[in-house]
N, C-alpha and C positions, 0 to 999 in steps of 0.2 A: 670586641666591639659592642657585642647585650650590654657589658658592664659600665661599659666608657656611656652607654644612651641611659643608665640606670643611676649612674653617679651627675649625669649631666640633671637630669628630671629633676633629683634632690636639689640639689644646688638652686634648681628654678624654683622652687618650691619653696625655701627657705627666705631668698632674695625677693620672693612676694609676699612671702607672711611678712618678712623684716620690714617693705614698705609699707605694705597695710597696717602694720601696727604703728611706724612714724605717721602716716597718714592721722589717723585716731588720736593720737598724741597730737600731732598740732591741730587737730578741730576742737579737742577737749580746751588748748591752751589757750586759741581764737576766738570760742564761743563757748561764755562761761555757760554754767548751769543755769542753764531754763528758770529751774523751781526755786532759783533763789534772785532771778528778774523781779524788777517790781511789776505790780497788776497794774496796767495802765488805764482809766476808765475817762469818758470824755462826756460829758453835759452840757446844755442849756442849763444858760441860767434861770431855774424856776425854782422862790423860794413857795415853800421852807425845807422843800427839799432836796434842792444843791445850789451853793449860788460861791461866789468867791470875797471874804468877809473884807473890811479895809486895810487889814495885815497883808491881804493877800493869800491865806489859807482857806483852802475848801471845805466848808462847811455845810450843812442842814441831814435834815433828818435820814436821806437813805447813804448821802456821803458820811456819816457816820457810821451808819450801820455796815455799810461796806470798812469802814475801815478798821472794824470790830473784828469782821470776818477773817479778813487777811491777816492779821495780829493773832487767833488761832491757829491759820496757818503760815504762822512764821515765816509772813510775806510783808512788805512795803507795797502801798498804794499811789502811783501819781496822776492825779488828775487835773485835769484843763478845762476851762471852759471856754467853749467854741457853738458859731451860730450852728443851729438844729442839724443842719443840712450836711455841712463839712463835718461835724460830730457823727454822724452815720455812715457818710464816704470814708471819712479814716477809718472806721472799724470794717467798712466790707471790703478796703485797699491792704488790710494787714498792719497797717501802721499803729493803732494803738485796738486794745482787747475787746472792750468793753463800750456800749453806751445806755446812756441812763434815758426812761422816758421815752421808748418806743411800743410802738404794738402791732399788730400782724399787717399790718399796711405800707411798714418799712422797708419791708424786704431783711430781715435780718431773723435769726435764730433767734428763742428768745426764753428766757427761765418760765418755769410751769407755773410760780407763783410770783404773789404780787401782793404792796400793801399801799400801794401806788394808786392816785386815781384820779384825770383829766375829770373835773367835774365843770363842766359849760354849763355859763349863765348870760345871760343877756345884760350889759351893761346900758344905762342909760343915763340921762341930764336928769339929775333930782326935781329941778325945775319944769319939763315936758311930765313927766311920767312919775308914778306912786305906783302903780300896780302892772300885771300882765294885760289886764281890761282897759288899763289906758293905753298901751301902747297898742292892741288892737284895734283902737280907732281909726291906726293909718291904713289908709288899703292898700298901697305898696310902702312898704319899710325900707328904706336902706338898710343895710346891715354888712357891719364891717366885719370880713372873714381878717386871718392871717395869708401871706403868703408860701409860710416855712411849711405848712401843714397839711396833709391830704388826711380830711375828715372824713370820718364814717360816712357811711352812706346813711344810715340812721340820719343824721344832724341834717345833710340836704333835705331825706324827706322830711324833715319839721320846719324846715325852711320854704321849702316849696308849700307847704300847710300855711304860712303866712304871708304867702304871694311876694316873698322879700327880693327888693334887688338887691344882687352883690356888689361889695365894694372891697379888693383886694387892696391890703397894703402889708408891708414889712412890721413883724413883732417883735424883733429883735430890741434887746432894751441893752446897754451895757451898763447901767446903773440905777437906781431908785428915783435920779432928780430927772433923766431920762425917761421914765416907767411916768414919771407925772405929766411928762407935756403930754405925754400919749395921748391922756384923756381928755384935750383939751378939742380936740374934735368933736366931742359929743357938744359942747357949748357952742361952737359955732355953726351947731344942726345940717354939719356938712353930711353928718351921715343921723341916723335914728338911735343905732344900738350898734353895741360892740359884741363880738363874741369870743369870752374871755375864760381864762381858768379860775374860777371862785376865789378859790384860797388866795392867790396871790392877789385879786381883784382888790378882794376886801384888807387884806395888809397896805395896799396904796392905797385907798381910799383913808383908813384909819391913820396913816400915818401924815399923810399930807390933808387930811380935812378935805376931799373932794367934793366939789355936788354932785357927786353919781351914787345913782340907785342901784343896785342889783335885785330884778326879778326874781321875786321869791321864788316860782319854780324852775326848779330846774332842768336847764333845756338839753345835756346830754351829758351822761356819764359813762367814760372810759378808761377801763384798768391799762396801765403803763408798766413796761417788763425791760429789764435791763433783758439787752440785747447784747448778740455777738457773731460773729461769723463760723458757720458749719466746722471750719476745719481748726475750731479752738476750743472744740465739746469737750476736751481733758479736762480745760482749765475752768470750764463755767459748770462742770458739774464738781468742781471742788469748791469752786467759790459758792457757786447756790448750796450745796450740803453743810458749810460752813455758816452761811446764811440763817438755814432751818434750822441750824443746831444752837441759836444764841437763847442763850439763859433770856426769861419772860421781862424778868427784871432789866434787865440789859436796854432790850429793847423799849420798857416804856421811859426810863429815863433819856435815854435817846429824845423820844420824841415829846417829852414834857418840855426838853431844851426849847425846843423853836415852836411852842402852840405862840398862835396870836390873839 
């Protein structure tokens, strides 16, 4: 009877290894490799760097450099552009990796470095204003925030330094001929001033000939860090080490591509 309980145990023993190793076999067969998934990254559109070109490919300065990265490591990159908000809900939901253009305010993980940088200026009517000195003549300012955005607390208090009322509205642009009507509020002195990101400011301006000024100084600058979710540190400490490791050259071609 020992032998019959001894030969029976193996038997069990065998018929579990044999399933577990079918088990393993079809997860292997159901869910390829990980490391050969593309990196999925998700953006606002902020030129010059990420925006979706008229082909329909993603382009500017750090979607290329990401897709530099990945191309080291012998990965494919797909990226979307999606408004600010749902671009940070799919990355903390698990649906796609990565998003471009956050900072510790997001609620997201986020890389150590950065070559990124929200730089706020004060937009205004060429017409009303020429300098910071003119537009301090108003003693309450309208001033138009975004709605997508939870600002520094820095920027409030330089807000509240100008005794400014806010005026919330949506920044969402889907395109450049969209990006112009925007500014058409400042002509109809519904609001004082906008507060906008420079770089992009001044490329609509330039490109469509706007009357708007931007305030030489500058009202707040903040660094922006691809973000990602805690339980996907494998993959953003390969993509960021891939990152820090592009050749100097690399990188300013990169970014000579999209200067305006």
């Amino acid at each position: 009877m020992a032998r019959l309980d001894s030969w029976v145990v193996v038997v069990l023993v065998i018929t579990l290894l044999s399933f577990s190793g079918t088990g393993q076999a079809e997860t292997e067969n159901t869910h390829p490799d990980l490391a050969s998934a593309p990196i999925s990254v998700c953006f606002e559109r902020w030129r010059p760097f990420s925006f979706i070109d008229q082909g329909g490919i993603a382009r500017g300065q750090e979607v290329d450099l990401i897709k530099a990265a990945a191309q080291a490591l012998n990965r494919t990159v797909e990226f979307s552009e999606l408004p600010f908000k749902r671009c940070v809900a799919n990355v903390k939901f698990g649906s796609t990796d990565f998003s471009l253009h956050v900072d510790k305010t997001d609620g997201l993980a986020i890389f150590s470095d950065t070559t990124t940088f929200w730089q706020l200026s004060l937009a205004v009517s060429a017409a009303r204003f020429q300098t910071l000195d003119d537009f301090k003549t108003i003693s309450t300012p309208r001033i138009m925030l975004a709605t997508e955005y939870p600002y520094p607390k820095a920027v409030y208090r330089k807000l509240e330094a100008l005794d400014a009322r806010l005026v919330r509205r949506s920044y969402y642009e889907e395109n450049d001929e969209h990006a112009k009507t925007f500014f058409e509020i400042l002509t109809t002195k519904r609001v004082d001033a906008m507060l906008v990101d420079k770089q992009w400011a001044q490329h609509m301006i330039d490109k469509f000939d706007l009357p708007v000024n931007l305030l030489a100084q500058e009202f707040h600058r903040e660094p922006q860090f691809i973000g990602y979710r805690h339980n996907n540190a494998h993959l953003a400490q390969q993509l960021e080490a891939a990152l820090s490791a592009l050749p100097e050259d690399v990188r300013t071609t990169i970014k000579n591509q999209y200067k305006y």
